[in-house]
CHARMM internal coordinates of N, CA and C (Angstrom, degrees):
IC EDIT
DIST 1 N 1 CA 1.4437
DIST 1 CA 1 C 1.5109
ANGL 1 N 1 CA 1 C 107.81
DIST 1 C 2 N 1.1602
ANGL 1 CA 1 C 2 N 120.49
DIHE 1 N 1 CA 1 C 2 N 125.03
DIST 2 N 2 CA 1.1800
ANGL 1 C 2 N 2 CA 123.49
DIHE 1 CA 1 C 2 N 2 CA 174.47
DIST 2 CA 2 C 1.5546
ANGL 2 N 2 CA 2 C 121.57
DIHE 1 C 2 N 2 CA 2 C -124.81
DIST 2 C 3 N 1.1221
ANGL 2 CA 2 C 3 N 107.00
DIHE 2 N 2 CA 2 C 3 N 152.47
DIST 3 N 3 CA 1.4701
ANGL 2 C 3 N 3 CA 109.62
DIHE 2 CA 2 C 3 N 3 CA -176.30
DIST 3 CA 3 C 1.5122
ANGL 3 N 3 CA 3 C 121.63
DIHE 2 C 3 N 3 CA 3 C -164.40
DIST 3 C 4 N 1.4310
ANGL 3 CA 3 C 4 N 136.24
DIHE 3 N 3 CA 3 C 4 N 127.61
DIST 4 N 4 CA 1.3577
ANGL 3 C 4 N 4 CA 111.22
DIHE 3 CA 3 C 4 N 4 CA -161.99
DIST 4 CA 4 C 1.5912
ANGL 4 N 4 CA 4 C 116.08
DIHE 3 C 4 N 4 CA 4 C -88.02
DIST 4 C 5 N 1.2322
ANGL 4 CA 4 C 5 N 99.34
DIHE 4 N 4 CA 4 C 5 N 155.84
DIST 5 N 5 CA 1.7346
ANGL 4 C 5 N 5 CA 95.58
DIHE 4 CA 4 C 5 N 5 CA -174.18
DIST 5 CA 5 C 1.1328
ANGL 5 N 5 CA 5 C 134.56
DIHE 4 C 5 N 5 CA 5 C -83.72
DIST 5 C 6 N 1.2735
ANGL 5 CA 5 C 6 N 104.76
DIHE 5 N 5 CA 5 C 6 N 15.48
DIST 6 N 6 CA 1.0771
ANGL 5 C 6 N 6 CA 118.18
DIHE 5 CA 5 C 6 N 6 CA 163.99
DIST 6 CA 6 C 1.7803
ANGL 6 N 6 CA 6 C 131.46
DIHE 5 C 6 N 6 CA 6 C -46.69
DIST 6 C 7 N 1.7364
ANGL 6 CA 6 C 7 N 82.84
DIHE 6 N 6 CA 6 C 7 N -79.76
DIST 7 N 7 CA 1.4349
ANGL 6 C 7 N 7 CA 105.11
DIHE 6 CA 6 C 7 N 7 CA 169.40
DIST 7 CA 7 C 1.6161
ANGL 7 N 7 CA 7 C 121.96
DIHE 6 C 7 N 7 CA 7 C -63.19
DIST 7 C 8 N 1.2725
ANGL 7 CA 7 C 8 N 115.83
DIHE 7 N 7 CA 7 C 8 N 42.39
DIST 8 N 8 CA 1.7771
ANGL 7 C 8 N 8 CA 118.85
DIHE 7 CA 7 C 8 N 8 CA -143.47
DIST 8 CA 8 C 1.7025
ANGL 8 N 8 CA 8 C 72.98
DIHE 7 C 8 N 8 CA 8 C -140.44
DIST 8 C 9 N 1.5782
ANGL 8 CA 8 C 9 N 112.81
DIHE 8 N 8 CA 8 C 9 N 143.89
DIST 9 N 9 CA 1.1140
ANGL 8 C 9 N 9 CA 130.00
DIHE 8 CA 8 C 9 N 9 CA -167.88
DIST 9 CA 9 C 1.4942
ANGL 9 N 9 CA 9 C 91.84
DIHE 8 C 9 N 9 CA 9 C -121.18
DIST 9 C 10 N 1.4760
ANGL 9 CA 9 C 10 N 136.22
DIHE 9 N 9 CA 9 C 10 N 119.09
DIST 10 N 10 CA 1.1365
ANGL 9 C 10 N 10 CA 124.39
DIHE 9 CA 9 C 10 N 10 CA -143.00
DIST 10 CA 10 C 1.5414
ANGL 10 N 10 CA 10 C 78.80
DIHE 9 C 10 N 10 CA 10 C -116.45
DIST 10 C 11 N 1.3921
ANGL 10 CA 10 C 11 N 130.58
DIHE 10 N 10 CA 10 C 11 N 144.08
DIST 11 N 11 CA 1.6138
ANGL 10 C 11 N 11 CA 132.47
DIHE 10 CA 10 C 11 N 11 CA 149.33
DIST 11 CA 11 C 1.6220
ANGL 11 N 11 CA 11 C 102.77
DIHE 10 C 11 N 11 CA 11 C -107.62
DIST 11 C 12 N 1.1899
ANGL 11 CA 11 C 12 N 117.54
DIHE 11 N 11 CA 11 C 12 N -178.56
DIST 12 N 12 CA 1.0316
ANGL 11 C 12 N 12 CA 136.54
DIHE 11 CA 11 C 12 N 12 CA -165.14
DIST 12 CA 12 C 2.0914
ANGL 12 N 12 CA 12 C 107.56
DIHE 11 C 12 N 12 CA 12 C -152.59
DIST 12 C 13 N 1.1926
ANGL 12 CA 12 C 13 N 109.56
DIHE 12 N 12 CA 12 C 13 N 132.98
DIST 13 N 13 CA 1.4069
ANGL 12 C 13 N 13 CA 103.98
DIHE 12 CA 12 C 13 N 13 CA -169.11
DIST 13 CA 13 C 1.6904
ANGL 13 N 13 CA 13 C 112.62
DIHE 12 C 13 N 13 CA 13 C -70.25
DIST 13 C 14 N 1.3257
ANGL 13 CA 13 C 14 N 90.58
DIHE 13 N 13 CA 13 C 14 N 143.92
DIST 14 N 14 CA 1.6791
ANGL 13 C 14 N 14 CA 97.13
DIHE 13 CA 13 C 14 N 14 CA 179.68
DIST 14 CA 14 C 1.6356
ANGL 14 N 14 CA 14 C 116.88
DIHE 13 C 14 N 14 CA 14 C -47.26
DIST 14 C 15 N 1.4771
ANGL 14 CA 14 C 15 N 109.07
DIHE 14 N 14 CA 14 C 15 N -31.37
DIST 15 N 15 CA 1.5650
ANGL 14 C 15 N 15 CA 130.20
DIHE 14 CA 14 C 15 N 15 CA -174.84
DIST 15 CA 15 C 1.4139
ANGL 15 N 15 CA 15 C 104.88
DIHE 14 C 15 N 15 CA 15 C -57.08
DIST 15 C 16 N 1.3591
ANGL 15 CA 15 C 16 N 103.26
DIHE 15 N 15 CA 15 C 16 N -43.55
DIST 16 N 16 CA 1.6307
ANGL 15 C 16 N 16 CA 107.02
DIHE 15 CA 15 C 16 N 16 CA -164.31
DIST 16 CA 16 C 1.6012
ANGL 16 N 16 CA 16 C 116.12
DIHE 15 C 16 N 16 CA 16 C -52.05
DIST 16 C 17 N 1.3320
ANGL 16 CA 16 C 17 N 114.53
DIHE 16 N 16 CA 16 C 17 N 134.57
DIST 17 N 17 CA 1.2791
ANGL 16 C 17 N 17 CA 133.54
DIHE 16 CA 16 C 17 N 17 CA 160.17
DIST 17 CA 17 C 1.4035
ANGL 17 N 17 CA 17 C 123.94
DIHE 16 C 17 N 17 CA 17 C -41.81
DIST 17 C 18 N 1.6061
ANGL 17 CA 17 C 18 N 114.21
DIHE 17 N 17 CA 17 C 18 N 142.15
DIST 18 N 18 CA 1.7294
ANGL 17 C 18 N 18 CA 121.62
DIHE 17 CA 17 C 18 N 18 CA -173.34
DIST 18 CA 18 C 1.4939
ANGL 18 N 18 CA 18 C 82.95
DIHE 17 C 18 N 18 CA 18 C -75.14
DIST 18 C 19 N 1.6266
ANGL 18 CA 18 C 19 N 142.37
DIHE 18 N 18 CA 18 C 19 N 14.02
DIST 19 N 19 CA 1.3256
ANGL 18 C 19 N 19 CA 129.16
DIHE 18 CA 18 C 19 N 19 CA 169.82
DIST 19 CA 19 C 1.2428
ANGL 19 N 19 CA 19 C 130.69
DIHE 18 C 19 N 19 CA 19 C -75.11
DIST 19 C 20 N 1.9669
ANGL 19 CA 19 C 20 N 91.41
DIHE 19 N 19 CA 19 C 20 N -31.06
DIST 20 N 20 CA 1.5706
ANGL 19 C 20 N 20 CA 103.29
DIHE 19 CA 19 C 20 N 20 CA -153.15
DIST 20 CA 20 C 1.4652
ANGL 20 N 20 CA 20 C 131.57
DIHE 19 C 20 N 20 CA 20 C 69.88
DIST 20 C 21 N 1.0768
ANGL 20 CA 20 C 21 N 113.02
DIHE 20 N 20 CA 20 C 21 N 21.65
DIST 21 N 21 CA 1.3998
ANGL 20 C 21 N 21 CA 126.08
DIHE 20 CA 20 C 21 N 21 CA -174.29
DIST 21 CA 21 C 1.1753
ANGL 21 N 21 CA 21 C 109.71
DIHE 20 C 21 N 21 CA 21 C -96.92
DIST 21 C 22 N 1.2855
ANGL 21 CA 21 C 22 N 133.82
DIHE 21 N 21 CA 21 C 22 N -152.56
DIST 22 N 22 CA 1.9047
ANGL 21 C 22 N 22 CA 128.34
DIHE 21 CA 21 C 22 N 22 CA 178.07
DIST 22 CA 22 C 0.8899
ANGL 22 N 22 CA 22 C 126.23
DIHE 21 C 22 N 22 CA 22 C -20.33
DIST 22 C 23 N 1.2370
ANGL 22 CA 22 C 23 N 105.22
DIHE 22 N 22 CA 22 C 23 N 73.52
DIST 23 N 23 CA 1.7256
ANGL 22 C 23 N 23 CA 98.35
DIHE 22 CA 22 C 23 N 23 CA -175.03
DIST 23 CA 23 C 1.8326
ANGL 23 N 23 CA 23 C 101.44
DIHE 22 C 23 N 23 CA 23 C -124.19
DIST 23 C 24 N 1.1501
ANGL 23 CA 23 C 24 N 105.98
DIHE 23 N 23 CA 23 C 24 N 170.52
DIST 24 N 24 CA 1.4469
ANGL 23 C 24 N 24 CA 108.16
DIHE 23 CA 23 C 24 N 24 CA 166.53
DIST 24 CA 24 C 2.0975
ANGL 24 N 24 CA 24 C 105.66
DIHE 23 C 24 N 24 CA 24 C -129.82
DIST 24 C 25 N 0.6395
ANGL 24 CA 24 C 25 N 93.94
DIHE 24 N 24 CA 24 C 25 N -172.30
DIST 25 N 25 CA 1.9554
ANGL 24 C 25 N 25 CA 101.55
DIHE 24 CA 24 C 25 N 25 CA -173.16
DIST 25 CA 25 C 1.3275
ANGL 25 N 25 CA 25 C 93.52
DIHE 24 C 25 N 25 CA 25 C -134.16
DIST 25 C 26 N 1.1768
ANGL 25 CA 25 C 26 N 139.62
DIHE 25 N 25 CA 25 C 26 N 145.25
DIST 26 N 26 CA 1.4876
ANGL 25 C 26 N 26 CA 142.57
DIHE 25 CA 25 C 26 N 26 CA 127.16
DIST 26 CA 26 C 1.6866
ANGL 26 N 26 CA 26 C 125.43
DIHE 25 C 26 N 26 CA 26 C -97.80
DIST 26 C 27 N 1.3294
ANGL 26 CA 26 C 27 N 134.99
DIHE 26 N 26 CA 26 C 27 N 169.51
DIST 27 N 27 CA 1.2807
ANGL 26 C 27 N 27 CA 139.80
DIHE 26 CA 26 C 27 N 27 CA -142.97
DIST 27 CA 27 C 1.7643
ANGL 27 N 27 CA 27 C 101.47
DIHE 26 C 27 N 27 CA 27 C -175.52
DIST 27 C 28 N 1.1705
ANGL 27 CA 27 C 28 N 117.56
DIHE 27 N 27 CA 27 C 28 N 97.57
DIST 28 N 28 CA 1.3333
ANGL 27 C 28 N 28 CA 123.69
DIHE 27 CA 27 C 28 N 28 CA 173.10
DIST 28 CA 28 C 1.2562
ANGL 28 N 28 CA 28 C 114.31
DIHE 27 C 28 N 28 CA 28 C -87.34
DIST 28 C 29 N 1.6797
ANGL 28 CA 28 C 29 N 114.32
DIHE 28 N 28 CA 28 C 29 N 120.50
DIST 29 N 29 CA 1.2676
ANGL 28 C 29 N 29 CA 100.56
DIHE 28 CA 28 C 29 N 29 CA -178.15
DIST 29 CA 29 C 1.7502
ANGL 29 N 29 CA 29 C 101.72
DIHE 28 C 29 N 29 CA 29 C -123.09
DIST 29 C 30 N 1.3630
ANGL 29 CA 29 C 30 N 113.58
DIHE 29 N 29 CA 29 C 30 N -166.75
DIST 30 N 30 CA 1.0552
ANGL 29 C 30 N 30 CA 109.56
DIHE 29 CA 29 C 30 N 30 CA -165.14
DIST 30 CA 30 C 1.7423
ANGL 30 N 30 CA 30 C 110.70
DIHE 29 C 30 N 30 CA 30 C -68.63
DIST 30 C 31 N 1.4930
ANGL 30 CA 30 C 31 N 104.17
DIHE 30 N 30 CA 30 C 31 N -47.35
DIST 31 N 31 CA 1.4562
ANGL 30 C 31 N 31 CA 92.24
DIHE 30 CA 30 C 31 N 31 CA 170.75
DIST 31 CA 31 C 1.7064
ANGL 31 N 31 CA 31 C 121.30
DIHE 30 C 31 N 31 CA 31 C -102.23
DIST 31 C 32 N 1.3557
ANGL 31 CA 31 C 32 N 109.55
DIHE 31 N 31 CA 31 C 32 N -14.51
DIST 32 N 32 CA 1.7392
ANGL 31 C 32 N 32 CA 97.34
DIHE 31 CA 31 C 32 N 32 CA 175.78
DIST 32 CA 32 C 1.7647
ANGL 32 N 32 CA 32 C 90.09
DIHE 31 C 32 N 32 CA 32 C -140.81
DIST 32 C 33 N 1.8429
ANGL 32 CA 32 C 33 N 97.99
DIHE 32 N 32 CA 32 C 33 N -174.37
DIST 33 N 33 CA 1.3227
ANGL 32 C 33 N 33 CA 108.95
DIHE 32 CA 32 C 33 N 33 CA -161.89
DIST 33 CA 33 C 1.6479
ANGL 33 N 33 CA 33 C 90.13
DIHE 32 C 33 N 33 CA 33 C -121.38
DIST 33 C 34 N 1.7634
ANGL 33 CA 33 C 34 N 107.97
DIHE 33 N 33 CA 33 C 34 N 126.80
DIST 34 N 34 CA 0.8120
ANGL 33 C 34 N 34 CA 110.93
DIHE 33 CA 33 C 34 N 34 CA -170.92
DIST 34 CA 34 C 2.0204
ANGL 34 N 34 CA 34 C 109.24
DIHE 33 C 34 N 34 CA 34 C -94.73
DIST 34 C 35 N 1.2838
ANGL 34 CA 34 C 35 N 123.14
DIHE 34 N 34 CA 34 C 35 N 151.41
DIST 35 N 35 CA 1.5322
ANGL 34 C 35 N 35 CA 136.06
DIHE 34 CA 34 C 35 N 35 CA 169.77
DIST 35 CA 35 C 1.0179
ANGL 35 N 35 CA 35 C 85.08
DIHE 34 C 35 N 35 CA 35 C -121.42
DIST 35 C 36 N 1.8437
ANGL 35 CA 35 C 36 N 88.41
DIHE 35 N 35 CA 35 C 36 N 155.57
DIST 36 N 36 CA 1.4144
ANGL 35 C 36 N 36 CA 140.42
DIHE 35 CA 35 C 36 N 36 CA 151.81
DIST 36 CA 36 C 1.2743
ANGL 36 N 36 CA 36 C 132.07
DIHE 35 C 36 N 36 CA 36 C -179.59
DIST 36 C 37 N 1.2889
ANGL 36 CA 36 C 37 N 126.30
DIHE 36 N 36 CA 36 C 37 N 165.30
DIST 37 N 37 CA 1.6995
ANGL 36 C 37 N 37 CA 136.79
DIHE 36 CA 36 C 37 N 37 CA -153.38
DIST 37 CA 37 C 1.4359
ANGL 37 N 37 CA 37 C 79.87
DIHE 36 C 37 N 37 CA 37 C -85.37
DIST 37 C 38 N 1.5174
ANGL 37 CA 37 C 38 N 107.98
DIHE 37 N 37 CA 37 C 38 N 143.51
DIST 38 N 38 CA 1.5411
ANGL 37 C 38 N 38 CA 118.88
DIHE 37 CA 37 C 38 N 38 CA -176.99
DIST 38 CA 38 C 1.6804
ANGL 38 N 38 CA 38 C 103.82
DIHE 37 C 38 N 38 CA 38 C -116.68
DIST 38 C 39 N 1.3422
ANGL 38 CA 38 C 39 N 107.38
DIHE 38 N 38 CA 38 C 39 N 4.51
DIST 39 N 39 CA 1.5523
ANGL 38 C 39 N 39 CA 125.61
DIHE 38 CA 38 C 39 N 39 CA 155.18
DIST 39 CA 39 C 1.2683
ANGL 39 N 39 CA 39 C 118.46
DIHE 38 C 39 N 39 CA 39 C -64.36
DIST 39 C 40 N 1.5809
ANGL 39 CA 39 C 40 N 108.15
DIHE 39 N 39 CA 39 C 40 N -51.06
DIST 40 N 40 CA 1.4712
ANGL 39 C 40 N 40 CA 115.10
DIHE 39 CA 39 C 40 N 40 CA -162.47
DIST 40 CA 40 C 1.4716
ANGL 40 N 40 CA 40 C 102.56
DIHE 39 C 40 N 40 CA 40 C -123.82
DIST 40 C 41 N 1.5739
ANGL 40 CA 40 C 41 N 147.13
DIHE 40 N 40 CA 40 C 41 N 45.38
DIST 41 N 41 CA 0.9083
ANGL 40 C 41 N 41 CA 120.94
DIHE 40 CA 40 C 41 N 41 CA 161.77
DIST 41 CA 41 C 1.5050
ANGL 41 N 41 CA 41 C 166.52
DIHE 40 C 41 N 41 CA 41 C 11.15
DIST 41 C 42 N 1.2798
ANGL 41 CA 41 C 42 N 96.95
DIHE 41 N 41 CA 41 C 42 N -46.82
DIST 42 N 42 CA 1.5056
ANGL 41 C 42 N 42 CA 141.02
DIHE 41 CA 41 C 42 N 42 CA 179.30
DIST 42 CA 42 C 1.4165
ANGL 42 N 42 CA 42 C 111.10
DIHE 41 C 42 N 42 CA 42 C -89.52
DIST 42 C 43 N 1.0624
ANGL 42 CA 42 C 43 N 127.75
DIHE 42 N 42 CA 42 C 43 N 12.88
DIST 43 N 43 CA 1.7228
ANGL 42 C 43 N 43 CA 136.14
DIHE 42 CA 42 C 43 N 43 CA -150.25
DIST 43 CA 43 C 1.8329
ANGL 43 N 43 CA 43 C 82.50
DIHE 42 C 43 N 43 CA 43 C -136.96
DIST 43 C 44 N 1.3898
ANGL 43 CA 43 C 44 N 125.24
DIHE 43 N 43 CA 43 C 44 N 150.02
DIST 44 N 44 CA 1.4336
ANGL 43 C 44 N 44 CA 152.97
DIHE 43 CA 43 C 44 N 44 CA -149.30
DIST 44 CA 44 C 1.9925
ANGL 44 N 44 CA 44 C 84.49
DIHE 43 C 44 N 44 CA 44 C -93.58
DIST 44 C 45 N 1.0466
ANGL 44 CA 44 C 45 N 111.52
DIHE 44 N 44 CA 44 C 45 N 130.53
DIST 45 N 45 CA 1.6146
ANGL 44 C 45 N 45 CA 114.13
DIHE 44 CA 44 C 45 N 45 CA 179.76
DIST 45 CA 45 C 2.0105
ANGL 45 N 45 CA 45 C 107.40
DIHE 44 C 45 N 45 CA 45 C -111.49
DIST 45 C 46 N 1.2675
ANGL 45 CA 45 C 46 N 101.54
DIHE 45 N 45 CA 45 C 46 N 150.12
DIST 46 N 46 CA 1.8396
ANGL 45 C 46 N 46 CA 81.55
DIHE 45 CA 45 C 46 N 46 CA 176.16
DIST 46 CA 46 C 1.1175
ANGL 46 N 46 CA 46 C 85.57
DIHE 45 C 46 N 46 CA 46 C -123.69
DIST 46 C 47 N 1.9954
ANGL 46 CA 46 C 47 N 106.09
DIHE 46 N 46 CA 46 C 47 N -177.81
DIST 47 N 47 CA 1.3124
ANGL 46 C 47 N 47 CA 119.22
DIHE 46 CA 46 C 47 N 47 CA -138.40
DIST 47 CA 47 C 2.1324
ANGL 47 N 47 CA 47 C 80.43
DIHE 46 C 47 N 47 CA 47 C -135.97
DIST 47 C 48 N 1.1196
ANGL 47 CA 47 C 48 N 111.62
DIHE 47 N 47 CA 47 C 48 N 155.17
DIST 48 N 48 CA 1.4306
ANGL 47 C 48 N 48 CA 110.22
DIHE 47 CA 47 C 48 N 48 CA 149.75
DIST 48 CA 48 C 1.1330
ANGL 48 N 48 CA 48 C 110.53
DIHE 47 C 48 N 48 CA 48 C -145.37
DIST 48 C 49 N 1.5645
ANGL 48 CA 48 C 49 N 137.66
DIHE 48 N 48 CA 48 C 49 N 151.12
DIST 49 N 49 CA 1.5440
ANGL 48 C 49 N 49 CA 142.70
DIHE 48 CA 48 C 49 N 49 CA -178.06
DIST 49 CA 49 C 1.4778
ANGL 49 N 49 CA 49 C 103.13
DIHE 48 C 49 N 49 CA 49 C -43.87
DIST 49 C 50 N 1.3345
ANGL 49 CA 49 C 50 N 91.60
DIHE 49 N 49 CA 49 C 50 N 157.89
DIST 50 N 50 CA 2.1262
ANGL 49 C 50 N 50 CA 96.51
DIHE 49 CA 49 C 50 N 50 CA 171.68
DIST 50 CA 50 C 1.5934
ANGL 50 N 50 CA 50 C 121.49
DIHE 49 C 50 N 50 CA 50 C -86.50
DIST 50 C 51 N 1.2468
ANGL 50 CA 50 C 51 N 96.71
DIHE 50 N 50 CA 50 C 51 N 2.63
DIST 51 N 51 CA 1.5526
ANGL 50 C 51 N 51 CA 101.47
DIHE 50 CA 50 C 51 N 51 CA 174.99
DIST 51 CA 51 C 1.8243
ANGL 51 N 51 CA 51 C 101.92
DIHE 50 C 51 N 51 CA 51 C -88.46
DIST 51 C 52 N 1.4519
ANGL 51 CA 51 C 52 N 95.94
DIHE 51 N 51 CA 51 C 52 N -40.51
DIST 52 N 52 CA 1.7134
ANGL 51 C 52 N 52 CA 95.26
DIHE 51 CA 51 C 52 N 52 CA -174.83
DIST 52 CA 52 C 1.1636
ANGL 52 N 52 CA 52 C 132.43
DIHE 51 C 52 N 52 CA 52 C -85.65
DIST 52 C 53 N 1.8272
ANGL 52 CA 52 C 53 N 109.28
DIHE 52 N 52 CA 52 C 53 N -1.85
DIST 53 N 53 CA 1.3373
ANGL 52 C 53 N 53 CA 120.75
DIHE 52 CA 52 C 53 N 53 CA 158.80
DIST 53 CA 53 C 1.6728
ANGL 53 N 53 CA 53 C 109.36
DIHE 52 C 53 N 53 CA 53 C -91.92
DIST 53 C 54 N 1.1377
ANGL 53 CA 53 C 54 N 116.87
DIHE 53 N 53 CA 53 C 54 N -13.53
DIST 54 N 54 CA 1.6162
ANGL 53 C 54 N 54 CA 107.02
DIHE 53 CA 53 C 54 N 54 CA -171.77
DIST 54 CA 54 C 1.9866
ANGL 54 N 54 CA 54 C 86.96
DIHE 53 C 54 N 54 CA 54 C -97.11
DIST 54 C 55 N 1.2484
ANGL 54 CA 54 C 55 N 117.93
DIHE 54 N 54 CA 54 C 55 N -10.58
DIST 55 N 55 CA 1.7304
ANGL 54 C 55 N 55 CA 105.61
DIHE 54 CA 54 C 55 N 55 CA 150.72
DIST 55 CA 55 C 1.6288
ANGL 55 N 55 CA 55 C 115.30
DIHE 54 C 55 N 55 CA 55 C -52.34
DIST 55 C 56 N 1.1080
ANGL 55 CA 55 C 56 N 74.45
DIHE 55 N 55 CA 55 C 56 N -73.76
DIST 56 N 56 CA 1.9154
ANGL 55 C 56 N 56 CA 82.55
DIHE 55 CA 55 C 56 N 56 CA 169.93
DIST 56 CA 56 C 0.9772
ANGL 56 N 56 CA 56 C 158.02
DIHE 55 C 56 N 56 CA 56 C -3.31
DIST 56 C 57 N 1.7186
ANGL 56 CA 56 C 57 N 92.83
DIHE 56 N 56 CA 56 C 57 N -77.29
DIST 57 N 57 CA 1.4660
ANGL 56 C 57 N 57 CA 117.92
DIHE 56 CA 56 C 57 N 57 CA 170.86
DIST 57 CA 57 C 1.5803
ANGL 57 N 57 CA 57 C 104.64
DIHE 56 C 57 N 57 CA 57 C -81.86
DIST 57 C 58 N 1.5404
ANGL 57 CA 57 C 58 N 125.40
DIHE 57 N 57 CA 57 C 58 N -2.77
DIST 58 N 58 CA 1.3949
ANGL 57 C 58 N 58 CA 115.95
DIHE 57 CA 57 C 58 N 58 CA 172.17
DIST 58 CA 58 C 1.3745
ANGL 58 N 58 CA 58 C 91.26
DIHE 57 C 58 N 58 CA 58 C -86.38
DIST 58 C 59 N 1.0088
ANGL 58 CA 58 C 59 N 133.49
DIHE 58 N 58 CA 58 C 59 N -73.67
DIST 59 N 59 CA 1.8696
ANGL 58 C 59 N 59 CA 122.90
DIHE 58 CA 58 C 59 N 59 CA -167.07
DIST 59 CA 59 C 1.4180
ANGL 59 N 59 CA 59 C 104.19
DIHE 58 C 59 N 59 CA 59 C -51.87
DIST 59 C 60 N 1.2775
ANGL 59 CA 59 C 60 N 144.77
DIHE 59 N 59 CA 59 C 60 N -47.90
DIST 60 N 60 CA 1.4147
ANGL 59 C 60 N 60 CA 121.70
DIHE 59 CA 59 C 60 N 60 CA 168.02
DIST 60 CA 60 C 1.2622
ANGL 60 N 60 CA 60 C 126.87
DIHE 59 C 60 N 60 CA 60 C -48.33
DIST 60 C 61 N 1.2255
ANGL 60 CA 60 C 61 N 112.06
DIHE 60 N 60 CA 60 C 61 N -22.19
DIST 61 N 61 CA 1.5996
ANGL 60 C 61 N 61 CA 127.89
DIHE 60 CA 60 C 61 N 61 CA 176.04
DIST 61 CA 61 C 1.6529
ANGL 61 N 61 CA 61 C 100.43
DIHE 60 C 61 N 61 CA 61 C -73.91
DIST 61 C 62 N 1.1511
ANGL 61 CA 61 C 62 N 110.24
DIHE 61 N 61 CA 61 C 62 N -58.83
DIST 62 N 62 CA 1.6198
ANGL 61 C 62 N 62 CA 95.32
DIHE 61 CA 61 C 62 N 62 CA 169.57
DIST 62 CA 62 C 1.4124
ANGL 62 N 62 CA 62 C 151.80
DIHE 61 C 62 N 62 CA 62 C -71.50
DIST 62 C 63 N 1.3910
ANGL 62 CA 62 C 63 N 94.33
DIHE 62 N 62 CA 62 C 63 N -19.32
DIST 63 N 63 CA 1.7494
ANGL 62 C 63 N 63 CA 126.24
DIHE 62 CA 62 C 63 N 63 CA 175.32
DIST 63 CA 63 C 1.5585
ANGL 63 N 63 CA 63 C 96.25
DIHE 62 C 63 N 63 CA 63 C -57.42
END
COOR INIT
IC SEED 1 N 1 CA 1 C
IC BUILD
């Protein structure tokens, strides 16, 4: 899935530090949910469907 990142509305997790350090970004797009290191911007981000991140975020929700 590709998509440029441009047009990608980047969030950043509530968790994240006034450091900016470990963080990751997410990017909802119309058909998948985009990551990336919010360290490195500039670094290639991948995408997974929205069905297989809302797997996800339910078992992280329970973990």
């Amino acid at each position: 899935m590709s998509s440029g990142t441009t047009e990608l509305a980047w969030c950043k997790s509530s968790y994240s530090g006034t450091q900016g350090d470990s963080c990751v970004e997410v990017a909802v797009g119309e058909q998948a949910v985009h990551v990336r290191d919010s360290k490195d911007v500039t670094r290639p981000h991948f995408a997974v469907g929205r069905e297989e991140w809302s797997r996800f975020m339910g078992f992280v929700a329970n973990a």
